[in-house]
ZAMARGU-4260 file (C-alpha; in steps of 0.2 Angstrom, whole numbers, plus 5000, padded with zeros to 4 digits):
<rodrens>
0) 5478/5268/5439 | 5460/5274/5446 | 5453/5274/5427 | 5459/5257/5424 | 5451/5251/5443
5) 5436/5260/5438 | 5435/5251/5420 | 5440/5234/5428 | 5428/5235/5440 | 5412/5241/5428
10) 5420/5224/5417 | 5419/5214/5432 | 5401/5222/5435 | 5392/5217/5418 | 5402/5200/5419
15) 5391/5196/5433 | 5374/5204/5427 | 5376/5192/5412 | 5378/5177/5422 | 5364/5179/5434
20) 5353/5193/5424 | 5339/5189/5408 | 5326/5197/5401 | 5313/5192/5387 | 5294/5192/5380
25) 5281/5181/5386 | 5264/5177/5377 | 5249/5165/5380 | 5232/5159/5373 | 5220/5157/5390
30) 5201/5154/5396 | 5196/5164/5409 | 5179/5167/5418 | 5173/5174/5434 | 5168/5165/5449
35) 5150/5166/5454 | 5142/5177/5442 | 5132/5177/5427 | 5122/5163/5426 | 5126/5149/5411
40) 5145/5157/5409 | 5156/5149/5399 | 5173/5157/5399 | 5181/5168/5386 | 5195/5166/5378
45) 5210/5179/5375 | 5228/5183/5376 | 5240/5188/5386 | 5258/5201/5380 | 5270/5206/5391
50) 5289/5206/5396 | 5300/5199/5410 | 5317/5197/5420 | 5326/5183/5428 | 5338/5182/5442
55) 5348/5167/5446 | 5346/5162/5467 | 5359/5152/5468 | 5376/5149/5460 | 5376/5149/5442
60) 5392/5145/5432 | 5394/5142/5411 | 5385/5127/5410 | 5370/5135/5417 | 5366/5126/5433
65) 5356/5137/5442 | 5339/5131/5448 | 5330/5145/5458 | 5326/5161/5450 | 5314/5177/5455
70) 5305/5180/5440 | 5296/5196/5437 | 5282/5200/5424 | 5272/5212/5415 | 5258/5209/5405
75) 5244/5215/5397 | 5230/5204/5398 | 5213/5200/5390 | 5201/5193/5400 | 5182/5194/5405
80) 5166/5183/5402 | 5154/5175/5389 | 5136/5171/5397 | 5121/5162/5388 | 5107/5164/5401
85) 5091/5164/5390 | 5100/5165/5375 | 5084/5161/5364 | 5077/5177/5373 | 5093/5188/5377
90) 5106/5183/5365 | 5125/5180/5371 | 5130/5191/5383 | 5149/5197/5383 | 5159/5206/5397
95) 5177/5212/5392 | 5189/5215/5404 | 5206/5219/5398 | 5221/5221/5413 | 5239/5226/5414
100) 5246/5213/5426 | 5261/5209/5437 | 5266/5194/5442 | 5283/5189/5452 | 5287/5170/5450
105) 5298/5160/5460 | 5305/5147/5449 | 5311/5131/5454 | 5320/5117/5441 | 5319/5098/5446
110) 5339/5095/5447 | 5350/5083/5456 | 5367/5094/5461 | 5371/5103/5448 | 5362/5093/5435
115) 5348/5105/5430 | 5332/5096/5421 | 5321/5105/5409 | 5306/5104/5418 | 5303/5117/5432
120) 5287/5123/5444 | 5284/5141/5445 | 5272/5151/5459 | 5270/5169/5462 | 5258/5184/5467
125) 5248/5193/5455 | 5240/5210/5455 | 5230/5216/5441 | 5221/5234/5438 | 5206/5236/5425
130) 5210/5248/5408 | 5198/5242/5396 | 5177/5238/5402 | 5166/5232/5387 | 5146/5226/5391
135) 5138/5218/5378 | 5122/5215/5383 | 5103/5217/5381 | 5098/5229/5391 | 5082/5219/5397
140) 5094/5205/5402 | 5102/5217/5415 | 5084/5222/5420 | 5079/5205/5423 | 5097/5197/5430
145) 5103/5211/5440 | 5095/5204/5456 | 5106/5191/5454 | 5123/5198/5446 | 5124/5214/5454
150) 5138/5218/5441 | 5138/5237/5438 | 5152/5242/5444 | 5168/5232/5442 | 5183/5234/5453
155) 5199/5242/5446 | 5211/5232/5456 | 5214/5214/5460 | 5225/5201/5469 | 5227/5182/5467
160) 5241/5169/5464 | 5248/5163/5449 | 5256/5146/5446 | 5261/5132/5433 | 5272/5121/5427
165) 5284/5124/5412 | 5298/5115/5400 | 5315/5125/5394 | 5315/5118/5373 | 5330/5129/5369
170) 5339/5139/5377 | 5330/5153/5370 | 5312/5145/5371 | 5300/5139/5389 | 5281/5133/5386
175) 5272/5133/5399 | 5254/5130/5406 | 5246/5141/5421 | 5233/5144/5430 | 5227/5160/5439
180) 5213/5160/5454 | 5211/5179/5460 | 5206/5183/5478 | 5197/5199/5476 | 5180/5203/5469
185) 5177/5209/5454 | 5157/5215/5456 | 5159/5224/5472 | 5139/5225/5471 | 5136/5208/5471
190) 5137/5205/5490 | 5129/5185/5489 | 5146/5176/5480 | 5163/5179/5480 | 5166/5186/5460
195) 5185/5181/5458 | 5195/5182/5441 | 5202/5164/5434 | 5210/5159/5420 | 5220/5144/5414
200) 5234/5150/5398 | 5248/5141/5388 | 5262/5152/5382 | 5279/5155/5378 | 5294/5163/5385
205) 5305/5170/5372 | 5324/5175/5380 | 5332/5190/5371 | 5349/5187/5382 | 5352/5170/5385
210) 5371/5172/5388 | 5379/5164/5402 | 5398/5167/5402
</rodrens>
């Protein structure tokens, strides 16, 4: 009798972590920058790979009705700068910074009772730490800029928010469009302007476990 409670109730347990439990990949092509800093930037572009979970916050029964979720993510991120200040005399300048992220998302569907839409908000807070640093630069332009950029060290970690909108195509498949602003500096050396991480992606959200009863 206690081996057929204990299977019963280990039944009943992954019962519920497939109702209220997924899990997937999530990608995105973004332009990022950084605030304040080098002068004539433009943004580089780059990618974003990484993986998530999803838990329901409220009741969620077969026909999927749940419309708050915590959605936790980890990504590994390319980002950094592309600068054309003199270009005539300097060339371009590049600055690559690559990050492992983490992102927690509260997401929100638009729904009337249990009518659940396919359109949802999501918001969340971001921490990021620096693995990959890459300068390419002429070395007179940081002679002759680095009054102005103070940008030779760069910060390992970093904070900010993340948010976006999104739309549910399958029930395997979200696109989504984001927008991250960071709060931390990123050239602790440049005391004149706040040096903050931005970026602004579109993506995907694959699920690999999209089952509900």
């Amino acid at each position: 009798m206690k081996k057929i409670t204990t299977f019963l109730a280990l039944f009943l347990l992954l019962v519920v972590r497939a109702q209220t439990f997924k899990y997937g990949v999530t990608g995105n092509f973004h332009k990022g920058s950084i605030v304040g800093v080098h002068d004539v930037s433009k943004g580089a572009y780059g990618g974003g790979l990484g993986i998530f979970g999803q838990w329901s916050l409220v009741e969620n029964d077969v026909f999927d009705s749940a419309w708050l979720f915590i959605m936790p993510q980890i990504e590994y991120s390319m980002q950094g700068e592309i600068a054309k200040a003199e270009e005539e005399k300097f060339g371009v300048q590049r600055f690559h910074h690559d990050y492992v992220a983490m992102q927690v998302y509260l997401k929100w569907f638009f729904h009337q009772g249990n009518m659940k839409r396919d359109l949802y908000l999501f918001a969340g807070p971001r921490i990021e730490y620096l693995v990959r640093e890459k300068r390419e630069v002429d070395p007179a332009y940081d002679l002759a800029y680095y009054q102005f950029n103070g940008d030779d060290e760069v910060k390992k970690f970093g904070y900010g928010v993340s948010f976006g909108a999104g739309l549910k195509i399958t029930q395997h498949i979200e696109a989504f469009l984001r927008y991250d602003q960071g709060f931390s500096t990123v050239y602790p050396n440049n005391t004149s302007r706040n040096t903050y991480n931005r970026l602004l992606a579109l993506g995907l959200n694959y699920y690999i476990d999209e089952n509900w009863w």
